[in-house]
N, C-alpha and C positions, 0 to 999 in steps of 0.2 A: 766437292765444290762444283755449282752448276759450270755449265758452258755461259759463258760469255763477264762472268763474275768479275775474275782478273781485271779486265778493263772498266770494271765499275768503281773500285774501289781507288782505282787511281783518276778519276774523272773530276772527282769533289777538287781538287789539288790544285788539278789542271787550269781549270776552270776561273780559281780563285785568281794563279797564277796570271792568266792571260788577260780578266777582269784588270788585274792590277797597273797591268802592262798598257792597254785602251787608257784608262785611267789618266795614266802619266800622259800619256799621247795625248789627250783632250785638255788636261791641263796645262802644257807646254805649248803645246801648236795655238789654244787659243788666248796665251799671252804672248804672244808670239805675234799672231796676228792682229790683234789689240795696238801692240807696237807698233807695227807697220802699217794700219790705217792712221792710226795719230799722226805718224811722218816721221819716225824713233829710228829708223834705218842705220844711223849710226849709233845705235847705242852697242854696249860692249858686247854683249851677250847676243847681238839680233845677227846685224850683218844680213848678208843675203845679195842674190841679184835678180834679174826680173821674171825667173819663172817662182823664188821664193812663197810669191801669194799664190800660184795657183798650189800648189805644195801644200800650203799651209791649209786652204780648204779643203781639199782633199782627203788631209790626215783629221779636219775634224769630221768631214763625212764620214770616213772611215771608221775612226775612234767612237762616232756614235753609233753605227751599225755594230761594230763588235763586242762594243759593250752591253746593245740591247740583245746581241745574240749570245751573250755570254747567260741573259736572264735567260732565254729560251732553253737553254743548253743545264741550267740548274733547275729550270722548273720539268725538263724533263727528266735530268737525276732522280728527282721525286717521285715523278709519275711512274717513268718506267713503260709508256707502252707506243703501239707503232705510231700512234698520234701525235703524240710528244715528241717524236722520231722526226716526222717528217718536217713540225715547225721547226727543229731547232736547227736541222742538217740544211732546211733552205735558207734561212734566215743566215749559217755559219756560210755556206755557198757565196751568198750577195755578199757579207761583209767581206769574204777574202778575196772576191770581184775587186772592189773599192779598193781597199789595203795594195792589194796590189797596182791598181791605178797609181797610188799614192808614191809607192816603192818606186812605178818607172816616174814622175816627177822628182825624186829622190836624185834617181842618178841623174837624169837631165841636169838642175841643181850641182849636184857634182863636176858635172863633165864643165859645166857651164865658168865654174871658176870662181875665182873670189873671197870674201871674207866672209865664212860662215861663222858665228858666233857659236859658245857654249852649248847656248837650249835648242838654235837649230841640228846641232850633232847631237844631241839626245833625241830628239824626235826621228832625225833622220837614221842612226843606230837604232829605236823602237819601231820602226816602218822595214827594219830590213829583216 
């Protein structure tokens, strides 16, 4: 088995894995915020208090960087060389930049109190 193989083989998985995870994150956060521009604040599932929106844009910036870097990340699986190395490692860099922005609006949210609904504790459990 070459050098560096092992971690090849478990990448595809990863990959899909984490795709999946972004996924939900874009699809929750942005019905989510859908809710919350309409003026939905009490509906059962939302809840929230007023750092909530910034939160909520956050996790879809984030959701979409990670998910484009998720393509980055399989189009180098493919490839395979320092090229494909360097788009996807910077691309996954900026996304976890973001994500992480996202994660400290999270505990703010948190700390901040209140009635968090269902999909906002899934988003915020997929941000941690």
């Amino acid at each position: 088995m070459a050098v560096g193989r092992g971690g090849r083989t478990f990448m595809g998985p990863l990959l899909v894995i984490n795709l999946v995870v972004y996924l939900i994150v874009l699809g929750l956060a942005g019905w989510s915020l859908d809710k919350y521009i309409d003026g939905e604040q009490n509906h059962p599932h939302l809840g929230g208090n007023p750092s909530t929106s910034f939160m909520l844009i956050f996790a879809l910036i984030g959701g979409v960087m990670g998910a484009s870097s998720m393509l980055a990340g399989f189009f180098h699986l493919r490839k395979w060389t320092s090229h494909s190395l360097v788009s996807a490692a910077s691309s996954a860099i900026i996304s976890w930049a973001i994500t992480a922005l996202a994660f400290g609006l999270v505990c703010k949210q948190i700390i901040m109190g209140g009635h968090r609904g269902k999909r906002l504790v899934i988003v915020s459990v997929n941000l941690h």
